[in-house]
Each structure stands twice: as structure tokens, then as C-alpha cells.
C-alpha positions in Angstrom: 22.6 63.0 -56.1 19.3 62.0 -54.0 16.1 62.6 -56.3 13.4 65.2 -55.3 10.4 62.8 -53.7 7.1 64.4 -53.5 3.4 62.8 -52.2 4.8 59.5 -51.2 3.0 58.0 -48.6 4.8 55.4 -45.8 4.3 52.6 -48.1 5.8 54.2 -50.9 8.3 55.5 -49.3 9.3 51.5 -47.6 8.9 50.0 -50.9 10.9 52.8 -52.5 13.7 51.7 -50.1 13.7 48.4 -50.3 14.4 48.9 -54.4 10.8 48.3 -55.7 9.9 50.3 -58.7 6.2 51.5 -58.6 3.9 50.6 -61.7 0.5 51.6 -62.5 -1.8 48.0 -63.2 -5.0 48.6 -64.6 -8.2 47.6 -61.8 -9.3 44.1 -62.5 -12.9 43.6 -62.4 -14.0 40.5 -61.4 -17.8 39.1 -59.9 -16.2 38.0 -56.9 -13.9 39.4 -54.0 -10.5 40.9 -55.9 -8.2 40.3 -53.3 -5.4 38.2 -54.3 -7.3 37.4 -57.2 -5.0 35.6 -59.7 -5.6 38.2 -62.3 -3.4 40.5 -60.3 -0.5 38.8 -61.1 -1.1 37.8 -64.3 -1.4 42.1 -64.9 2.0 42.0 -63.0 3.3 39.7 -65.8 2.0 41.6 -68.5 3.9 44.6 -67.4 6.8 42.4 -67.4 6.8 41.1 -70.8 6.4 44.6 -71.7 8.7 46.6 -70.6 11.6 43.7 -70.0 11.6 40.9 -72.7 15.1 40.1 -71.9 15.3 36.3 -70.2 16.4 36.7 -66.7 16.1 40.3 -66.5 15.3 41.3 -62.6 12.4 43.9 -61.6 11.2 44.4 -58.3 7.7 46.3 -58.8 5.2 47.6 -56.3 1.7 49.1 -57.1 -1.1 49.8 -54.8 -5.3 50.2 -55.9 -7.6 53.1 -54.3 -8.6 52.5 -51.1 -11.7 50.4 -50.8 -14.7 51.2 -49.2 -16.9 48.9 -47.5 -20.5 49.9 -46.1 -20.5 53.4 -47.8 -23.8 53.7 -46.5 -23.1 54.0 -43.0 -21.9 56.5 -41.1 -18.3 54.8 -40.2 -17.5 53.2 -43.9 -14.6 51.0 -43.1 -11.5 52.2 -45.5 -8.9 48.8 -47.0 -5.5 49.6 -48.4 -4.8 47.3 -51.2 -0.7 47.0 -52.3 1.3 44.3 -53.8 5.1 43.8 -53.8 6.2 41.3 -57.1 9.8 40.2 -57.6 10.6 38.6 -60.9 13.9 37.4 -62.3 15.1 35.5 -59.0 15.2 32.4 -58.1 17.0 32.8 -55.0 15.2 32.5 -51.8 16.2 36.1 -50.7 13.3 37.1 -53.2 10.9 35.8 -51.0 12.6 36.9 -47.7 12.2 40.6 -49.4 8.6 40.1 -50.1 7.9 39.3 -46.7 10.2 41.6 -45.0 8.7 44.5 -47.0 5.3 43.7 -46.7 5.7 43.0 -42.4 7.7 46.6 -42.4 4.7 48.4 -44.4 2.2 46.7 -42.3 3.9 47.4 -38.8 4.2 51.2 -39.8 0.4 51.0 -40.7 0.0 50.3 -37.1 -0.2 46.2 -37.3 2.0 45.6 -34.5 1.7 41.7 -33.9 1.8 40.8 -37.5 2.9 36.8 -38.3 3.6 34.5 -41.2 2.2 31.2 -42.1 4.3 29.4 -45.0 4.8 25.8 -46.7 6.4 24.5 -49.3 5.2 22.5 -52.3 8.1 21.4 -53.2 9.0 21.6 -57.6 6.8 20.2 -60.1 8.3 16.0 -59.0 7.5 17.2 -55.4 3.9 18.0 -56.3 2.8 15.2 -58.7 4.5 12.8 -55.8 2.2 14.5 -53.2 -0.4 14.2 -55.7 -0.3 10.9 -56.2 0.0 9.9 -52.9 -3.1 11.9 -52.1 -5.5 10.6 -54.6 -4.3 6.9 -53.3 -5.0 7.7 -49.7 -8.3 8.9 -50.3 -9.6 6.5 -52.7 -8.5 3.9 -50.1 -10.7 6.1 -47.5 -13.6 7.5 -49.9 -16.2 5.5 -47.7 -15.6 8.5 -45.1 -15.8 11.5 -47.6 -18.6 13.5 -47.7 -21.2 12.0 -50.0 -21.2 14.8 -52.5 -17.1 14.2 -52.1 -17.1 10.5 -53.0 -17.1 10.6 -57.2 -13.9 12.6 -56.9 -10.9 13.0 -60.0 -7.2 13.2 -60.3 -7.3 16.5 -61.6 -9.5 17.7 -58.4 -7.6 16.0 -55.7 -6.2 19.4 -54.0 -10.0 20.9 -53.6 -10.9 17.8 -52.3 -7.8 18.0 -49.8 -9.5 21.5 -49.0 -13.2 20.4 -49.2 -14.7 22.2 -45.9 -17.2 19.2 -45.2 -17.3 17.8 -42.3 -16.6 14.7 -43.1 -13.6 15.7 -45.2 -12.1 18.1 -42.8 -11.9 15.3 -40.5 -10.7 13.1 -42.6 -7.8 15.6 -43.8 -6.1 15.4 -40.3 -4.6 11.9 -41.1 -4.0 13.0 -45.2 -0.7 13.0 -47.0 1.1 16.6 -46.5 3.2 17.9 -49.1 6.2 18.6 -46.7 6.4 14.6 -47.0 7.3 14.6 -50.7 9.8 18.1 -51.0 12.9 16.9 -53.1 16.7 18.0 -51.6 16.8 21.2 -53.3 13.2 22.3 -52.1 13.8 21.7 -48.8 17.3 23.9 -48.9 15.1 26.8 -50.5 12.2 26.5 -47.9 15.0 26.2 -45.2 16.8 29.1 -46.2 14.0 31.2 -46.4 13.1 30.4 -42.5 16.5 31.6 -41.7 16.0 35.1 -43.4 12.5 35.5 -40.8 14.9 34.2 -37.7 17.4 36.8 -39.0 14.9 39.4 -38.9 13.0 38.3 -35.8 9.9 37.9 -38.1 7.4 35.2 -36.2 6.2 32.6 -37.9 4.7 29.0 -38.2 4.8 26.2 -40.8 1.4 25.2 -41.7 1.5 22.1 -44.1 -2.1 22.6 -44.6 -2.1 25.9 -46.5 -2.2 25.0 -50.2 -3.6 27.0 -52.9 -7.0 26.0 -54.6 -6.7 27.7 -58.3 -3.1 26.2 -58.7 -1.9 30.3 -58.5 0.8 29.4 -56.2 3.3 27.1 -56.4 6.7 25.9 -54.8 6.0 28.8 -51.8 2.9 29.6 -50.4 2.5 31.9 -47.1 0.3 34.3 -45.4 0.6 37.4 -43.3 -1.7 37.8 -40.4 -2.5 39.5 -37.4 -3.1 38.5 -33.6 -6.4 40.1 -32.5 -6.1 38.2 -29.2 -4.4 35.6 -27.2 -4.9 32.5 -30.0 -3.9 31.6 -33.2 -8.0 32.0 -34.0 -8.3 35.4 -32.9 -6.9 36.5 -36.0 -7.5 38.5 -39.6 -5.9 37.9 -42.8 -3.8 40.4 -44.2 -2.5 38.9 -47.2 -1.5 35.9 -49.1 1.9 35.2 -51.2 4.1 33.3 -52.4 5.9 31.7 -56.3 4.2 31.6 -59.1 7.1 30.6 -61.4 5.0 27.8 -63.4 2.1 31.3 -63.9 5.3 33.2 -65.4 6.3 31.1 -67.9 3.3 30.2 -69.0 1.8 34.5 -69.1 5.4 35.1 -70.4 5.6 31.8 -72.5 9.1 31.4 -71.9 11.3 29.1 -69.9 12.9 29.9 -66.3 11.1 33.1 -65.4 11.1 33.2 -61.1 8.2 35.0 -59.9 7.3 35.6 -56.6 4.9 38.0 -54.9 2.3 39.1 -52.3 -0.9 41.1 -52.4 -1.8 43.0 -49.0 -5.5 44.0 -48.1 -6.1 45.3 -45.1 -8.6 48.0 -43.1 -6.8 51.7 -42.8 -5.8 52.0 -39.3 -4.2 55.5 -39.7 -4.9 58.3 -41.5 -3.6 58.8 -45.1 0.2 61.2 -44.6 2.3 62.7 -47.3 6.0 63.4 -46.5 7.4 66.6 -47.6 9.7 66.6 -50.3 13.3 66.4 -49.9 15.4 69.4 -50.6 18.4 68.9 -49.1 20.9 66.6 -50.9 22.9 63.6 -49.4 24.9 61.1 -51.0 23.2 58.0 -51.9 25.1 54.6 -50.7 25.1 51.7 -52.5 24.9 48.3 -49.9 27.1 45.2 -50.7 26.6 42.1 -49.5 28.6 38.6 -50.4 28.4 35.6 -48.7 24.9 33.9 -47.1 26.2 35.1 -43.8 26.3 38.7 -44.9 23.0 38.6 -47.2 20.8 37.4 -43.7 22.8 39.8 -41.9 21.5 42.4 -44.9 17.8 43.2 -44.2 18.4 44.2 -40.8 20.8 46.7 -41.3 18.7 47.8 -44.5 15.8 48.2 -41.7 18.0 50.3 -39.3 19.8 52.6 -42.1 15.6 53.2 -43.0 14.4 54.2 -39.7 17.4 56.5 -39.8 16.3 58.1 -43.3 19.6 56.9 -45.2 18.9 56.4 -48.5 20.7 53.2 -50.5 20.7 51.3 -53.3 20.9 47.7 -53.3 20.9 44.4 -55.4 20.8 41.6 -53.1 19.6 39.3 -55.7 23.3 39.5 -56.9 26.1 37.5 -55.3 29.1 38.6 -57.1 31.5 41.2 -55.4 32.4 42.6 -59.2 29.1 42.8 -60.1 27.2 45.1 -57.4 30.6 47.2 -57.7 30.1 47.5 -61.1 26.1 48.8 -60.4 27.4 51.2 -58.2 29.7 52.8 -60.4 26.3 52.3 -63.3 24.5 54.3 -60.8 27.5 57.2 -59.5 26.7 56.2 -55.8 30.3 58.0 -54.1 30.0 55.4 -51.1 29.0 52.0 -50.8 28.8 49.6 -48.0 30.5 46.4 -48.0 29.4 43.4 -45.7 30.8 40.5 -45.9 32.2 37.2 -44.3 34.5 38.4 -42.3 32.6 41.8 -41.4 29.9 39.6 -40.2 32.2 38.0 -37.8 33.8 41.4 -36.1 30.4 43.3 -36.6 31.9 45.9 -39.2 30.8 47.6 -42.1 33.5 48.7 -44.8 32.4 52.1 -45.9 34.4 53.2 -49.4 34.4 56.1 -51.2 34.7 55.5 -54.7 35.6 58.7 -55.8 38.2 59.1 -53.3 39.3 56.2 -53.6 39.6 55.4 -49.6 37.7 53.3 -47.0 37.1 53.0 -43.8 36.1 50.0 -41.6 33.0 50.9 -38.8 31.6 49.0 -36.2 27.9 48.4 -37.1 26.6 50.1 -33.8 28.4 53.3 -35.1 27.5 53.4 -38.9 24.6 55.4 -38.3 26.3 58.0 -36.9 29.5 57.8 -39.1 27.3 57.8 -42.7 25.2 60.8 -41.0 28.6 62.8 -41.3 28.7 62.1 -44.6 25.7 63.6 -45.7 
């Protein structure tokens, strides 16, 4: 049975959807802008360790801040939306196809219509140090064209030197090492996996081997969201800045193999602030299963379209096992669930099942919406 929601807002309500539980983090005061500050996350982590000490347990959690105020003085103070999406217990590149899915559905319905992603990869801990290396070599062969505050650089400063805004440097930069160059096998299977999930969901984006993180905050993953203002790539505004910070987990966490990925969203308030009215009526609640890499980049769309249609599901996509998800269901007393898989992918079907009844029927994806409406 479907459970009473009351004030949620759009954002809520998306995240809510997609499986992320909402937290309350404590406002982190800092001297300088708090936007993707790296304090947020580390809050994130100590909520984790928290409330879930077990190794490898999975959370999906959400929070947002008050809405900013900038110019209060004037007479049109101009409102930001802060909100961050965190998945932690997954290594799996469907964490960060969720992150960013989520985040480009919550901006779209805040009225960002043309919003695109920017992402590289920095490869595991051998692929960075290899990159690093190569760096510092390149520009101590080339320090006679640094900036002259540049020249005395160290090892240990060699990515804000590869992000030094000098002239000088900037040009320089243009013929520097890239960290695409050094990615091991397995990071360029996660990195390429994760570009099929946006070509799945018709998400735009761009590899930009130049964006790196300065505070070492990120690693592994690193993209932005942004928006087109105009016909170039520089008519644009930031809207916010993601990606793993596995090496930040275990360190916050101090224990081995804890995934972490995430993304924090700042952006002006385009439209005003609405509150849906709570839900009386019951429905059944579905529970989606997917198995197979064909059916889990298949998975996000048709999450989309059963949310535009106000269907509520459960979901652990993060899971690969058949038995598993079935057995979550059951954990959960969902009556239907939705099966994708290999072969539904091929003839466009969904297998709907009624666990209590013990039946299922098979439904061509372009009717499910209708069918499960039936069901309600």
C-alpha cells in the first residue's frame, strides 16, 4: 500500500522516485562560496557511517539547503535552489548514470530545458599517478614557458599547475598530457559504459579531458551539468558539479571499498516554489526488474515514462541478480513487479507478475502504461 505524501515539492517528489531517501545535513559554514564545497560530502559520509556501518551496505540519499538569496537588498533578490543526490555502496557505473539522470530530470522540470553534461575520467589510483608522472615530466621539460610565478613548481602541485589560469600556462596546457591518455582497461569499460546510459537516455553530452578537480575531491569520475544560454558552448551557466569520491569514502569512513558517487546542484529559481497535494487514493506499488546490461540501459527510460505517468515503483538497479530484486519485492509486499530483461528488450515487452496471484502477463512497452493504470 502507497504511503500518504504530503508538502513534497517536484524535486522531492523526482528523487523520491528514483529511490533516494531524503536526509537532513547540517548547513556547512565556510568563508568562501559553499557550493560543491567538499564539506558537503564529507556531511554525506558522516550520515553514512552513522546510520549504515555495515561494509557494502547501499543508500541512495538526497537533501536539499534553503533557498539562497543573493542581493537581498534590491528589489528583485535573485532566489538559488541548492540539492544534492549521493549514491554510496556501488561500484557499478549505473550509480553514476542515476546521479545524472536524476539531477537532468529535476533540472528540466525546474524549467532548464537545454541542460548538458561535461565528463572525464581519471582513470584508478595507477591511472592517476601515471598521468601524474607524465605531467610533472612534460612541464619540467617546458617550465621556461610557465608563468614566472609558475616556474618553482612540486610534484605534489602538479594538477593546480595543470589548471593555473595564467596566460602563459593556459597556453601552454593545450599541448599537456590528458588523463584520458593513461586510463587502465577497466577504467575505460566504466567511463564507456556510463556514456552509453546518457545515449540511452538521449542526455547530451561532451568529453572534456580538461575538467579535473583542484582539491583532489573527485576522483575516477568527474562531470558537470550545464545550461545553453545561447547558440555556443560559452553562452552558458554552471549548474552543478559531480562525480566519485571513492578514495574521500574510505578515508571519512576509514574503511576499505566504500563507492561513493554524487552531485550537488545550485541553480537560480526559475519557478515558483509548488506543493502537491497529498495522495489519498491507494494504488498498488510495482516493483521494476531489470537483468542483463541490455535491460538496465533500457531501465531509466521507462522509469522516466512510468513517472510522468504518476506510477509509483520501487527499484534496485544496483542489483543484478534475478533472485535477489525478487526477494526485495516480496521484503517490501509489492503485489506486481515488472520484469525486463534480455529477451524483453529484444520484442519490446515488459512481464508484468502478480505475486500474490501468482500469474503474469507479457505487454508491449507502448501499452504498459495503460495496462498498469488498470491495475490501480
Amino acid at each position: 500500500m502507497s504511503k500518504t505524501i504530503n508538502k513534497i515539492d517536484r524535486i522531492d517528489e523526482i528523487a523520491k522516485h528514483y529511490g533516494f531517501k531524503k536526509i537532513n545535513i547540517p548547513s556547512t559554514h565556510v568563508n568562501e562560496n559553499s557550493f560543491l564545497h567538499p564539506l558537503q560530502k564529507q556531511s554525506i559520509l558522516e550520515e553514512y557511517k552513522h546510520y549504515y556501518p555495515k561494509q557494502g551496505k547501499h543508500i541512495s540519499m538526497f537533501y536539499h539547503n534553503k533557498p539562497i538569496l543573493i542581493n537581498k537588498k534590491t528589489k528583485n533578490p535573485i532566489s538559488f535552489k541548492n540539492f544534492n543526490f549521493d549514491i554510496l555502496g556501488v561500484h557499478d557505473s549505473i550509480a553514476e548514470a542515476q546521479i545524472i539522470h536524476t539531477a537532468i530530470t529535476s533540472l528540466k522540470e525546474e524549467g532548464y530545458k537545454n541542460p548538458y553534461v561535461s565528463i572525464n575520467s581519471l582513470g584508478d589510483k595507477d591511472s592517476l599517478l601515471n598521468f601524474k608522472n607524465n605531467l610533472f615530466d612534460f612541464y619540467k621539460s617546458r617550465s621556461d614557458e610557465l608563468h614566472p610565478k609558475c616556474k618553482n613548481f612540486y610534484k605534489k602541485d602538479i594538477i593546480d599547475l595543470f589548471l593555473c589560469n595564467h596566460r602563459e600556462c593556459i597556453e601552454l596546457r593545450k599541448t599537456a598530457p590528458r588523463p584520458m591518455y593513461f586510463l587502465s582497461d577497466d577504467s575505460q569499460r566504466h567511463l564507456k559504459k556510463i556514456l552509453e546510459y546518457l545515449e540511452s537516455m538521449n542526455i547530451m553530452y561532451n568529453i572534456d579531458d580538461l575538467l579535473i578537480g583542484s582539491d583532489n575531491h573527485f576522483s575516477k569520475i568527474i562531470f558537470e551539468i550545464k545550461h545553453k544560454i545561447g547558440r555556443t558552448l560559452n553562452e552558458e551557466i554552471l549548474l552543478g558539479r559531480g562525480g566519485r569520491y571513492d578514495e574521500l569514502a574510505e578515508n571519512t569512513i576509514r574503511r576499505k571499498g566504500v563507492p561513493a558517487v554524487g552531485i550537488s546542484l545550485e541553480f537560480p529559481q526559475k519557478r515558483k516554489e509548488i506543493i502537491l497535494k497529498k495522495q489519498t487514493k491507494n494504488q498498488p506499488e510495482f516493483y521494476f526488474i531489470q537483468f542483463g546490461q541490455e535491460a538496465k540501459l533500457k531501465s531509466l527510460p521507462i522509469i522516466e515514462m512510468l513517472r510522468t505517468a504518476k506510477i509509483k515503483i520501487k527499484q534496485d538497479l544496483h542489483i543484478n541478480k534475478f533472485g535477489e530484486q525478487i526477494d526485495n519485492a516480496k521484503r517490501l509486499g509489492v503485489q506486481y513487479t515488472l520484469i525486463l530483461g534480455h529477451q524483453e528488450v529484444i520484442d519490446n515487452t515488459i512481464i508484468v507478475k502478480d505475486l500474490k496471484q501468482v500469474t503474469q502477463k507479457v505487454i508491449k512497452i507502448n501499452k504498459i502504461l495503460d495496462y498498469l493504470e488498470r491495475l490501480k
